[in-house]
Each structure stands twice: as C-alpha cells, then as structure tokens.
N, C-alpha and C positions, 0 to 999 in steps of 0.2 A: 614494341611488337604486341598485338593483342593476345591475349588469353584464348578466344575462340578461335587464333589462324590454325589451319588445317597442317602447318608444320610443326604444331605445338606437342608435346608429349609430357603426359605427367612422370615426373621423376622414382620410381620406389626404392627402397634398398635393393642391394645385392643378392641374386640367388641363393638360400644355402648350397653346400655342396651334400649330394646326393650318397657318395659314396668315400670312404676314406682318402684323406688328399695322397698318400703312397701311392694309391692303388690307381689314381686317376693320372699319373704322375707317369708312372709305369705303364698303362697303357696308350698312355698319349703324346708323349715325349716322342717313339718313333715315328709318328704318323706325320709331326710338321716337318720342316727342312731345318739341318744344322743352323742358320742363319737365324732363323725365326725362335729358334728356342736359345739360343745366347742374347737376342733381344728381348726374350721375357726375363730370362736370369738376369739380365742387366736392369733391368726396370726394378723388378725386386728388391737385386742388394741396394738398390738408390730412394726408394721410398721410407717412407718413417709417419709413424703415430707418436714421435713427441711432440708435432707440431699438428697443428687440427684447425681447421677452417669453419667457421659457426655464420650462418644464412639466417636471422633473424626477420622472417615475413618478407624476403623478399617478392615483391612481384611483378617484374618485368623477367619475361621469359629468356630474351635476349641476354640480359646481366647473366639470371641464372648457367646458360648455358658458355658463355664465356668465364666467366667465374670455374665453373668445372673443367673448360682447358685446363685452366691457368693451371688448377689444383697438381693435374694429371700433367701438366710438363714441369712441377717443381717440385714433385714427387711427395706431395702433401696426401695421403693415401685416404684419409678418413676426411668426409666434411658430414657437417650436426645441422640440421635444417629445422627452425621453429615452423611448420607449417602455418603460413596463410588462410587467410578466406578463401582465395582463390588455387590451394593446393601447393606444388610445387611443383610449376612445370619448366621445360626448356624448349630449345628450337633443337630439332634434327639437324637442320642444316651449319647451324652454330656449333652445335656444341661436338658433333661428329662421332657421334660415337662411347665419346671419352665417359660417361656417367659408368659406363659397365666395367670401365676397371678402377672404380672406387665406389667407395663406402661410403654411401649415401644415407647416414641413420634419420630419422625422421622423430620427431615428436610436434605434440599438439599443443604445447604449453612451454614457454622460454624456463618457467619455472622446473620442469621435467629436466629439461635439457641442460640448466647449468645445472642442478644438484647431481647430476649425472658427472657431468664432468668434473665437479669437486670432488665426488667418489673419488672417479680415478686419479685425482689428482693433480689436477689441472689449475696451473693458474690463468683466469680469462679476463681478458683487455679487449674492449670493445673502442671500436673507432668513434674518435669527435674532435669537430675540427678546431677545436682550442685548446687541446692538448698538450703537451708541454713534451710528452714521453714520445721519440719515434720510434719507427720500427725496431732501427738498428740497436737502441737500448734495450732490448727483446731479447734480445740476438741467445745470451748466456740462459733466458730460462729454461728450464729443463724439460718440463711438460705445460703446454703454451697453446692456449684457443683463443685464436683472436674473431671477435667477431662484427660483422658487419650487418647495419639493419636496416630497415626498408629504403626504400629510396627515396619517399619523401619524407615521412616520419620519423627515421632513423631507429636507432637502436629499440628496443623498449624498456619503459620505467622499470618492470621486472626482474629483466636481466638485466639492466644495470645495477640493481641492486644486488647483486652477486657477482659483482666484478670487483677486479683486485687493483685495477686502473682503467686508463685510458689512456689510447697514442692516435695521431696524429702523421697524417704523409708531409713529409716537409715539401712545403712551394717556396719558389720565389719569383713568381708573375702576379700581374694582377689578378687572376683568376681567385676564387677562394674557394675551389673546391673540383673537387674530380669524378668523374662519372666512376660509379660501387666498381664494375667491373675492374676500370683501370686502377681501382684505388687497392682492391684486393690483389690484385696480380704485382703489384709495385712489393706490398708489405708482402708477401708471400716469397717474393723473390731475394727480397732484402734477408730475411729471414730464413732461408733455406741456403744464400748464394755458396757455404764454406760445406754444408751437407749437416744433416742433424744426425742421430744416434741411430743405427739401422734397426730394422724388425728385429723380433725377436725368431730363432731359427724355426720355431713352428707355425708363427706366423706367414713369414717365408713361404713353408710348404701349403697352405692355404695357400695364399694369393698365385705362386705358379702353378697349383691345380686348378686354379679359379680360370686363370689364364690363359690355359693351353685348353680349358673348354669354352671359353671364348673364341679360341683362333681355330679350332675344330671344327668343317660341318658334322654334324649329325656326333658329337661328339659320345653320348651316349651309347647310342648304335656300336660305335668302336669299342667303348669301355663292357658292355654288355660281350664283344663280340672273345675280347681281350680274355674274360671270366670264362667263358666257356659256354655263354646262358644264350646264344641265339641258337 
C-alpha cells in the first residue's frame, strides 16, 4: 500500500484524558447500554503492559494497520513505534479503528525507545530468522518487548544493540519467512494465548475512561453536562 493513498492516516498516541478518569467514569457509564459497558470491562481486565509490541521503521501502511488489530485482539495494550522517514501511518480501512484503543507511544530514535523500555524494565527480543529462541520460550518473561523491523531492512543495528536476544517463528515449509504482519500476530498470540499479568487497577480506570469516551458521541458535551457546567 502506498504512503500517499487517500485511505492512509498517520498514527499519533493516545488522547490524554481531559478530566479525572472517576469522574469520566461516572458520567459516562450511564449514557452506553449495559451490554457495551461489560464489553469495555471485559476488554480491560484482559489487556496487559507486561507484554509490549515494538515497530521499528515500519513502512508499509497495511503491516502497520494489521499489526494494530492483531495488538488489540490479543490484548497487548501498549505498542513503541521507532518512527520512520515516512512517519507512522496505517490504513482506515485495515486497521478499523483499533489504534484508538491502544497506546501508540512514538519516538524518533530506536535508541530513545529501547532505553525507555530498560527503564521500565523490559527485557527486548527482536525478531531474526535464524534464531534459535521461539516465541513460546518467551512465554515466562515477565516484562517482555518483542520487536519487529522494517520490512526489508529489518530490525536496526541500534536497537539490536540493546537487545537481550533474539526469536525466531518456527516454519516447517519451504518458505523462509513470513510477511511482518503475520509474523507479529503469530508471536503475539503465542505469547499472550494463557493471558499475561493484568493492569494495574488504576490503570484500569484510565483505559475504561478512555474507553467509554471513545464509545460516546459528543462525550464531552455529556461529561460537561454531567458537572453542572453547560
């Protein structure tokens, strides 16, 4: 998919939230239908930040925006994006939506982005297809970015230099390798299939505040209306 098609959108982080997540909680919980607010609480207690997805210069827009399903049905909540020449975009129609309910952090440099993730603590394994480690030997670490990089260049020298390994998607065709997309949604699934360590509960209350002003129109309007301030 090209960079300039008209259903491309560049990707940015996530809104901060404007107002206390209680209070956003509180007035917006009654506004959706029972139905729709046990599906965001469900979403919630099933995502996790032990496990983190890292986009090193991706740039095919299509990977990008399939890669962000993926993220968003295996409840991988946080993905680290080394921005490109070309930015970070996706498709509309691919990726459907899904970027608005995850954490899209951005940086300009791989170097940025894994000392970022050592901070917190992370150990990071970048994909290469000679690998020896697969996913599933992953499985027990506790705080875990695996990351994937360009599509034809792959990872970069940088951030492999601040990696703790390397794993590898087990084949056995003759194929030798797998389009980024499929290859992250495979280790992401492998990796998540038993559930990882849930949020933390304030986290939590972010993301279903975040949530329920997602599924809201005019959610604002309400939360304003809610305060007493219209």
């Amino acid at each position: 998919m090209r960079a300039d098609d008209p259903d491309v959108i560049e990707i940015e982080g996530p809104p901060a939230l404007e107002r206390p997540a209680e209070v956003v909680i509180e007035a917006l919980s009654p506004v959706v239908t029972p139905a729709r607010l046990e599906r965001i609480e469900e979403v919630v207690r099933n995502r996790t930040d032990s496990l983190v997805l890292v986009l090193d210069c991706i740039a095919d827009p299509h990977n990008s925006s399939a890669v962000l399903r993926s993220a968003d049905a295996f409840g991988v909540q946080t993905v680290y994006v080394v921005v490109g020449e070309h930015g970070f975009r996706a498709s509309r129609g691919v990726s459907k939506g899904t970027h608005r309910w995850l954490d899209v952090v951005r940086y300009e440099s791989a170097e940025a982005c894994a000392r970022r993730l050592k901070q917190d603590g992370y150990a990071i394994y970048v994909a290469a297809m000679d690998a020896d480690t697969q996913p599933a030997d992953l499985h027990e670490t506790s705080r875990l970015a695996v990351v994937f990089g360009n599509e034809h260049r792959g990872v970069s020298p940088k951030m492999r230099s601040f990696a703790d390994g390397t794993f590898s998607i087990p084949m056995r065709g003759f194929v030798e390798s797998l389009n980024l997309s499929v290859a992250a949604a495979i280790a992401m699934q492998t990796l998540a299939r038993d559930g990882r360590p849930r949020l933390a509960a304030e986290r939590q209350r972010e993301l279903k505040a975040r949530f329920l002003m997602n599924s809201v129109t005019n959610a604002d309007q309400v939360i304003e209306k809610f305060l007493g301030n219209d």
